[in-house]
Backbone as ProteinMPNN parsed JSONL, in Angstrom:
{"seq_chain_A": "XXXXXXXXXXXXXXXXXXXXXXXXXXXXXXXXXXXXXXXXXXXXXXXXXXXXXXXXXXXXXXXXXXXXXXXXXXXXXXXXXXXXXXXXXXXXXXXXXXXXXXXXXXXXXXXXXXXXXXXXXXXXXXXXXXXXX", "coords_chain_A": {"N_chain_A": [[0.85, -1.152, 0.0], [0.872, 2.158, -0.596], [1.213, 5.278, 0.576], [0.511, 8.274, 2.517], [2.199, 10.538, 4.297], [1.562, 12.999, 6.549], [2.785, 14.297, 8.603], [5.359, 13.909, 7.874], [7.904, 15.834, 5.899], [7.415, 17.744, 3.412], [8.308, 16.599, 0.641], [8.914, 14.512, 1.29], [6.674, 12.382, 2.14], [6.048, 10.304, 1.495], [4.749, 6.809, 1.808], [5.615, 3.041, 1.688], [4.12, 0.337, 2.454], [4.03, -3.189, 3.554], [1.007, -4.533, 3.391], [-0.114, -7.048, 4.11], [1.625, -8.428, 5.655], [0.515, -6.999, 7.859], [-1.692, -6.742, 10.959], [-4.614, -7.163, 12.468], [-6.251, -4.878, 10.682], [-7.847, -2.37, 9.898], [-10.92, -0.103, 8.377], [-10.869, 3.271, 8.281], [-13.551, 5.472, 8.036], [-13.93, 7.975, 7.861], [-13.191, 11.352, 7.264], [-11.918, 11.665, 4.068], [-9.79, 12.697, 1.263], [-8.666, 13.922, -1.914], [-5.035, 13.468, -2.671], [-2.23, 14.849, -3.75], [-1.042, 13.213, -6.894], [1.165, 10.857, -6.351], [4.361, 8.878, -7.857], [4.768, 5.743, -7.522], [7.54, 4.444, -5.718], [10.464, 2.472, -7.024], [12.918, 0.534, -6.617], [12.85, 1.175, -3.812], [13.849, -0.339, -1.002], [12.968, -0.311, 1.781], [10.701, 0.686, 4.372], [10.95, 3.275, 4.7], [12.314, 6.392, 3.284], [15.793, 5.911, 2.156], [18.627, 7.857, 2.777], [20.243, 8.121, 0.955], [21.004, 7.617, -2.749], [21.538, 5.789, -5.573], [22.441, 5.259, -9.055], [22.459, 2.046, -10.076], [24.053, -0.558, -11.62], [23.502, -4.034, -13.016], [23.942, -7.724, -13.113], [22.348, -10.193, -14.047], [21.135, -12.649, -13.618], [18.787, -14.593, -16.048], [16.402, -15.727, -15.087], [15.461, -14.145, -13.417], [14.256, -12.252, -14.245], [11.602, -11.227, -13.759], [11.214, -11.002, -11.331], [13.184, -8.604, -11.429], [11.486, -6.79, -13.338], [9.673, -6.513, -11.259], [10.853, -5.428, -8.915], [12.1, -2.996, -9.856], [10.554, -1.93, -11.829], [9.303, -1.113, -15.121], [10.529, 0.503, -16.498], [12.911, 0.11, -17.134], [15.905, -0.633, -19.22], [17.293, -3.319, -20.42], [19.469, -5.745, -21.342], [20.81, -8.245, -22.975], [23.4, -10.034, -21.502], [26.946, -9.856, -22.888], [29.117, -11.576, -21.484], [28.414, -13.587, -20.463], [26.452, -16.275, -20.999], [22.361, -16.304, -21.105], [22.499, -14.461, -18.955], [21.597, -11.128, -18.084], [22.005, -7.201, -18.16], [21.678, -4.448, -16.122], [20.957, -1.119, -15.202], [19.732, 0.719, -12.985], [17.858, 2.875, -10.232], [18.514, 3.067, -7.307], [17.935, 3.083, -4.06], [20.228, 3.162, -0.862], [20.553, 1.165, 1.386], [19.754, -0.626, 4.269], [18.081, -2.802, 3.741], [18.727, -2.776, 0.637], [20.948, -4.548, 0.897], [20.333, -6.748, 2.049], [18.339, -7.573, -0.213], [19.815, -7.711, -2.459], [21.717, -10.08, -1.45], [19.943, -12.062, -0.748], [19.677, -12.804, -3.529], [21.587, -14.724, -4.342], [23.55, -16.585, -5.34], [22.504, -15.181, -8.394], [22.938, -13.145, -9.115], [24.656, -10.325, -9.668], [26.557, -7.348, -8.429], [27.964, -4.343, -10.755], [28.306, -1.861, -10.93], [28.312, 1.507, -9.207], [31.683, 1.324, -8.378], [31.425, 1.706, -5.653], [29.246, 0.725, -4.373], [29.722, -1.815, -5.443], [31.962, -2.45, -4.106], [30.776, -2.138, -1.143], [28.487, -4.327, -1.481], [30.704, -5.933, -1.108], [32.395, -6.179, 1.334], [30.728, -6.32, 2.981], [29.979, -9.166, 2.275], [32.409, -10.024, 3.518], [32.609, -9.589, 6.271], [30.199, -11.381, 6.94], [31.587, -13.68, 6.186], [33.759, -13.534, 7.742], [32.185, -13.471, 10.449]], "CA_chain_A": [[0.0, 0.0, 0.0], [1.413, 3.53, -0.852], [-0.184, 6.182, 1.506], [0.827, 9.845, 2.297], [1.898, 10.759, 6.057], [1.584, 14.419, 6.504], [3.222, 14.127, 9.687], [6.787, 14.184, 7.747], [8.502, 16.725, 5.31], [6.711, 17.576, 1.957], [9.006, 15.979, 0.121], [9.415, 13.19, 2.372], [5.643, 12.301, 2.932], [5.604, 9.069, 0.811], [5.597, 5.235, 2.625], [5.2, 2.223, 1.445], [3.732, -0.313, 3.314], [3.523, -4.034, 2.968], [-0.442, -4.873, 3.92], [0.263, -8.883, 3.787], [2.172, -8.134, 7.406], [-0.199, -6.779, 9.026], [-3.115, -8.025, 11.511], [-6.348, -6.736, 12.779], [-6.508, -3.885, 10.395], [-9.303, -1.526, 10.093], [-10.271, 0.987, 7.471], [-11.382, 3.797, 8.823], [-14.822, 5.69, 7.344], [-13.903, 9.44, 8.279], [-12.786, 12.166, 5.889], [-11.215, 11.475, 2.783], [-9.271, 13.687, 0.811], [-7.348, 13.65, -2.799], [-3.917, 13.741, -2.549], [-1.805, 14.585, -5.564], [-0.247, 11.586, -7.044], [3.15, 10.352, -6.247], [4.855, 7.951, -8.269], [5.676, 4.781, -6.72], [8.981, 4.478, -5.14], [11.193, 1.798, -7.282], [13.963, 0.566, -5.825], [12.954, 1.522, -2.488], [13.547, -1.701, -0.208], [12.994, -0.373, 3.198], [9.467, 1.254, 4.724], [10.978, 4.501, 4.686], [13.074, 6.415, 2.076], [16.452, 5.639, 2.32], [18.836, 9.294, 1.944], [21.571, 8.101, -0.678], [20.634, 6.939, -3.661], [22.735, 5.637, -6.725], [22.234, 4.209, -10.199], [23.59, 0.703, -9.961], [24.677, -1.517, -12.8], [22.983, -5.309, -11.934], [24.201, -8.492, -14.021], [21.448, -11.014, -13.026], [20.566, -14.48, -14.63], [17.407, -14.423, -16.618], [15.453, -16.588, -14.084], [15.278, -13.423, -11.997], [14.149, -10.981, -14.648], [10.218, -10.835, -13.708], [12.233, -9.69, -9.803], [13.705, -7.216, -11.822], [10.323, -5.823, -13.193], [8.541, -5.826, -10.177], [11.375, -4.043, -7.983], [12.572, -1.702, -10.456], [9.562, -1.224, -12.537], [8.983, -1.779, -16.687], [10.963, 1.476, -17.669], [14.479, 0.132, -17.566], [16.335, -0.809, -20.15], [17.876, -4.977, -19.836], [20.19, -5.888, -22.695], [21.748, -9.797, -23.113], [25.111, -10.061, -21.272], [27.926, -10.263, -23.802], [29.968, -12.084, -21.314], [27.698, -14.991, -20.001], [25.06, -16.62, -21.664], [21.789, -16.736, -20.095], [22.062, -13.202, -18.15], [21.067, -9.893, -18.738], [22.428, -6.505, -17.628], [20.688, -3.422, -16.433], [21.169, -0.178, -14.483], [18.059, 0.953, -11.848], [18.121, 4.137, -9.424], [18.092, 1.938, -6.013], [18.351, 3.666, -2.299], [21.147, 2.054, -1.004], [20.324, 0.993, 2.832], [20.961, -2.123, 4.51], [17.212, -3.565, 2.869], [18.958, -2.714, -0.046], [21.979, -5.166, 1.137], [19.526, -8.364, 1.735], [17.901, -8.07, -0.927], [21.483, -8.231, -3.196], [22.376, -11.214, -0.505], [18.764, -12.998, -1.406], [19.445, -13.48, -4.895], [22.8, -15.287, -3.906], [24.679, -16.612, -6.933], [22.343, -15.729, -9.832], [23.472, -11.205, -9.3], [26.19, -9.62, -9.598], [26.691, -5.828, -8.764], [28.839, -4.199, -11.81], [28.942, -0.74, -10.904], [29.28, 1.452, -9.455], [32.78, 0.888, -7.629], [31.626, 2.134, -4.152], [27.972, 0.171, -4.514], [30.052, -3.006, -5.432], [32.389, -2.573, -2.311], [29.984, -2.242, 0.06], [28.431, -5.417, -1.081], [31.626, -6.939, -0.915], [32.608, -6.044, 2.635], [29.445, -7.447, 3.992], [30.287, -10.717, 2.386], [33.404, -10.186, 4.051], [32.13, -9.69, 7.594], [29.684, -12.488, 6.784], [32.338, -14.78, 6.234], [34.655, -13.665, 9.406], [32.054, -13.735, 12.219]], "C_chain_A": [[0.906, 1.227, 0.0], [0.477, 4.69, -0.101], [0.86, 7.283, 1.875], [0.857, 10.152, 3.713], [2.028, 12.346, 6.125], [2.436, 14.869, 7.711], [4.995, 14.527, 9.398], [6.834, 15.161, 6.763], [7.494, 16.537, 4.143], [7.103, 17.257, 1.297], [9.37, 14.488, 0.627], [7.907, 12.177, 2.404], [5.178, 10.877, 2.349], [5.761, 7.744, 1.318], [4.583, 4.335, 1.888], [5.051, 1.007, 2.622], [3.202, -1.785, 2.634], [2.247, -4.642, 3.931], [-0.191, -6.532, 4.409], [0.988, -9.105, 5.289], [1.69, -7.366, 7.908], [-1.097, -7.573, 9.484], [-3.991, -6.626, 12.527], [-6.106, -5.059, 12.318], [-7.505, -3.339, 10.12], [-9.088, -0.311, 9.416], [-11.173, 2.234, 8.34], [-12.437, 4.839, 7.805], [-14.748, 7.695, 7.366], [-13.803, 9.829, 7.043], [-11.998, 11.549, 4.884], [-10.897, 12.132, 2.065], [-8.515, 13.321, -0.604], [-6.453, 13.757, -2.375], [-3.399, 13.853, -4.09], [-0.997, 13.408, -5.273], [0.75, 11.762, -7.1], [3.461, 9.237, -6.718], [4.935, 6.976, -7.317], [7.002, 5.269, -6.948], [9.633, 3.209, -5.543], [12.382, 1.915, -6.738], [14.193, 0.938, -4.52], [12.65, 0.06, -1.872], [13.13, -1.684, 1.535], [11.11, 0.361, 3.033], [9.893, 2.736, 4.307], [12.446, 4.883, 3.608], [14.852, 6.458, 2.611], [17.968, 7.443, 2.247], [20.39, 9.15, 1.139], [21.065, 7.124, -1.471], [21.304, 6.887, -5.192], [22.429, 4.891, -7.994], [23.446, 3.369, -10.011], [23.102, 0.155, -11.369], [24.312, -2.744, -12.322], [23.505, -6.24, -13.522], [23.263, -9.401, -13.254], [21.133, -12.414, -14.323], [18.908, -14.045, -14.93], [16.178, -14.732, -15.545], [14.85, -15.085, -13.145], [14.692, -12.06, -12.671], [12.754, -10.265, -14.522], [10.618, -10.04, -12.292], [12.132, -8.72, -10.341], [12.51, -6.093, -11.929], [9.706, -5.224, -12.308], [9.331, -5.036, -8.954], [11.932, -2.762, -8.522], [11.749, -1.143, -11.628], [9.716, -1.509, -14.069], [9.836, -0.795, -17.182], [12.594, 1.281, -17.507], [14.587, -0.665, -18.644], [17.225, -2.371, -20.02], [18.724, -5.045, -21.281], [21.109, -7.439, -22.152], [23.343, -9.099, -22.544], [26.104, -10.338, -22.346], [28.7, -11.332, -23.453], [29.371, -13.481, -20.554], [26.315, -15.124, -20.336], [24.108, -16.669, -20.648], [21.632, -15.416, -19.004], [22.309, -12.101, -19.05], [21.873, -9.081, -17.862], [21.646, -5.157, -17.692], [21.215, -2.468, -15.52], [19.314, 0.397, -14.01], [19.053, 2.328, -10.649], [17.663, 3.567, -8.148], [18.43, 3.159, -4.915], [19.381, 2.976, -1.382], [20.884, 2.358, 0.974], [20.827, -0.732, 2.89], [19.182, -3.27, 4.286], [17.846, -3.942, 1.535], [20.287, -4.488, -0.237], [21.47, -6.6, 1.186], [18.661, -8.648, 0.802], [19.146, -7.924, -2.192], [21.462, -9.863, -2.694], [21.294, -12.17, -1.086], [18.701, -13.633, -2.723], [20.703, -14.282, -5.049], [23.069, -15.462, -5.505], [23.697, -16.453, -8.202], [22.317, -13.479, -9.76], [24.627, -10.891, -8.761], [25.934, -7.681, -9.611], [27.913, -5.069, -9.908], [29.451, -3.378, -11.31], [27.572, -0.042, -9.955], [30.104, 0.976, -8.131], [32.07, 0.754, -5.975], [30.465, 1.384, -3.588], [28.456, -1.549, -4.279], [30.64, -3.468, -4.283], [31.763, -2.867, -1.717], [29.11, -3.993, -0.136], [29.542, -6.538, -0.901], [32.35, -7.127, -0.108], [31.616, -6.698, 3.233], [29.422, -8.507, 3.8], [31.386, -10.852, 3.244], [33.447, -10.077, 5.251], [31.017, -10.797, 7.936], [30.742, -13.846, 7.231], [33.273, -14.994, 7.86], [33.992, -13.46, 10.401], [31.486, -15.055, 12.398]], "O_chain_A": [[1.825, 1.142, 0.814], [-0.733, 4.866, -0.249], [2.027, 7.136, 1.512], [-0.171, 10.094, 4.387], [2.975, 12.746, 5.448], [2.769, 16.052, 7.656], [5.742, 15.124, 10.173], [5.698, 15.582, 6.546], [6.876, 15.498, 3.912], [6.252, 17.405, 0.419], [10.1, 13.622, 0.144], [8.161, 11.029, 2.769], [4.104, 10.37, 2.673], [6.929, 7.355, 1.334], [3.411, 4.529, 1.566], [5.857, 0.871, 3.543], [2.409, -1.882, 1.697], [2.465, -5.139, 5.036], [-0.174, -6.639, 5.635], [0.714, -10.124, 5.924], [2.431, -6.737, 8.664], [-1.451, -8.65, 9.005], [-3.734, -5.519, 13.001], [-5.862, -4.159, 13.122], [-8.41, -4.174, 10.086], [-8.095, 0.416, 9.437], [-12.149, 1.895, 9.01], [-11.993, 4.961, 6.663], [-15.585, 8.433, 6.847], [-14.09, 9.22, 6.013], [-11.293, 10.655, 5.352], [-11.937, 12.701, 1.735], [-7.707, 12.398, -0.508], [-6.603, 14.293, -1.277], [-3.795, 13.334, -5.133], [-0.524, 12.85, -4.284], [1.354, 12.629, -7.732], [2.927, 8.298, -6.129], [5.192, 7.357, -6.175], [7.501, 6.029, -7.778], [9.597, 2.431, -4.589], [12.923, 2.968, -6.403], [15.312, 1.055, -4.02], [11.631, -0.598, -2.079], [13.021, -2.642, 2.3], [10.469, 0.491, 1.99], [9.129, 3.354, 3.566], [13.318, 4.094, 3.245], [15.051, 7.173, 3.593], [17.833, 8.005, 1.16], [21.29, 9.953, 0.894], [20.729, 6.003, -1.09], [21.525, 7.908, -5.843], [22.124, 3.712, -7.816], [24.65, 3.586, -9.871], [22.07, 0.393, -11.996], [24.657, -2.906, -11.152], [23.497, -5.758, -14.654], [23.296, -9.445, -12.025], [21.013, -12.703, -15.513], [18.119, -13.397, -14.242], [15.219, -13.995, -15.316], [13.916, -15.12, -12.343], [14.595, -11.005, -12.044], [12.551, -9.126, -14.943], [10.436, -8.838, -12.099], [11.277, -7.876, -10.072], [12.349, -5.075, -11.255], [9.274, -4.073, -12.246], [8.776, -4.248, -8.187], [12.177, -1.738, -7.884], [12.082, -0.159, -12.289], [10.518, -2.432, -14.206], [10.098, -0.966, -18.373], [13.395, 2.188, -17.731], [13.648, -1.337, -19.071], [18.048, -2.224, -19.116], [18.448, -4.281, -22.205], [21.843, -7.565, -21.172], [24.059, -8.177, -22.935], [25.906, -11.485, -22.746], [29.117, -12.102, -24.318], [30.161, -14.326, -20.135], [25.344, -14.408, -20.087], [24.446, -16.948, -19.498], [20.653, -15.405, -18.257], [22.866, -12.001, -20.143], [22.466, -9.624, -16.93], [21.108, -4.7, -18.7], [22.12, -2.972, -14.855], [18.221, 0.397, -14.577], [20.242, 2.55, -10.416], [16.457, 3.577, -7.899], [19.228, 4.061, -5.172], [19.027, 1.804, -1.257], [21.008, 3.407, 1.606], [21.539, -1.532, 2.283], [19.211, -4.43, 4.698], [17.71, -5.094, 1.123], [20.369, -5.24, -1.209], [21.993, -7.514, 0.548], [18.137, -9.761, 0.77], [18.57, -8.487, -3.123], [21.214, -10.765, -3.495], [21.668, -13.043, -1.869], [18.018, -14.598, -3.066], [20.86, -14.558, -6.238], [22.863, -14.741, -6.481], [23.814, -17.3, -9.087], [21.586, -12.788, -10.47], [25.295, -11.129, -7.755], [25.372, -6.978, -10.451], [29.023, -5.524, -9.629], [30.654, -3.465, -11.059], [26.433, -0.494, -9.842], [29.606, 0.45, -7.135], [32.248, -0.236, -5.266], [30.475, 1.276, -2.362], [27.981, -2.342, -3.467], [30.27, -4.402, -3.572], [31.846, -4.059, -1.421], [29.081, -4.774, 0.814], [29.342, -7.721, -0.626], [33.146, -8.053, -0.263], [31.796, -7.647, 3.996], [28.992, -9.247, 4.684], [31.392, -11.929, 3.841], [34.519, -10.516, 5.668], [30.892, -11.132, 9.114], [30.701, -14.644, 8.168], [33.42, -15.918, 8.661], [34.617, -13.232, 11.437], [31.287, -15.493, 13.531]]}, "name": "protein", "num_of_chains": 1, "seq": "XXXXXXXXXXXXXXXXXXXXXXXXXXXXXXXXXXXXXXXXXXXXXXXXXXXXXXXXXXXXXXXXXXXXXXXXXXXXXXXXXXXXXXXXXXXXXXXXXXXXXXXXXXXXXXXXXXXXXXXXXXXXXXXXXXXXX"}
């Protein structure tokens, strides 16, 4: 669910919310109001917006490319890997938090981060604190 908190910044006021985890919800019958429309938030993996955000470079095995649609939306651009059959390569405007970090970790060996440099690091320190505790 996408809903509008007025409570935070005007620029800020957008959350997504997954309904499917909640319990004894209740709609409530009061006022109702338009709001102007706000895009969904692609690439947002947490509840709340994340405040650095980076076009990443993703090499991902085909198997995973309906994922792709539904977290980064229909308007990117995918193009056949040159260098391994069988995957695709794409760039997406992600929020880079530490949702951002398990859902990398979740798709275990079929993604690869390309670019950029400082995006790839970071997931490649957390394998590396993975491995040594």
């Amino acid at each position: 669910m996408v809903a509008i908190n007025p409570e935070h910044a005007e620029n800020d006021q957008q959350r997504n919310y997954r309904i499917d985890r909640m319990r004894n919800v209740a709609f409530d019958t009061g006022e109702w109001r338009r709001v102007n429309k706000i895009g969904f938030s692609y690439g947002q993996f947490d509840m709340f917006s994340a405040k650095e955000k980076r076009v990443v470079t993703f090499r991902v095995h085909q198997d995973l490319l309906d994922m792709v649609f539904e977290t980064f939306g229909t308007n990117i651009i995918c193009r056949p890997d040159d260098e391994r059959q069988g995957w695709i390569v794409f760039s997406a405007e992600v929020e880079l938090s530490a949702g951002f970090d398990r859902w990398v970790l979740r798709q275990t060996d079929k993604i690869e981060v390309l670019a950029p440099t400082l995006v790839r690091n970071r997931i490649h320190q957390l394998l590396q604190n993975i491995i040594e505790s």
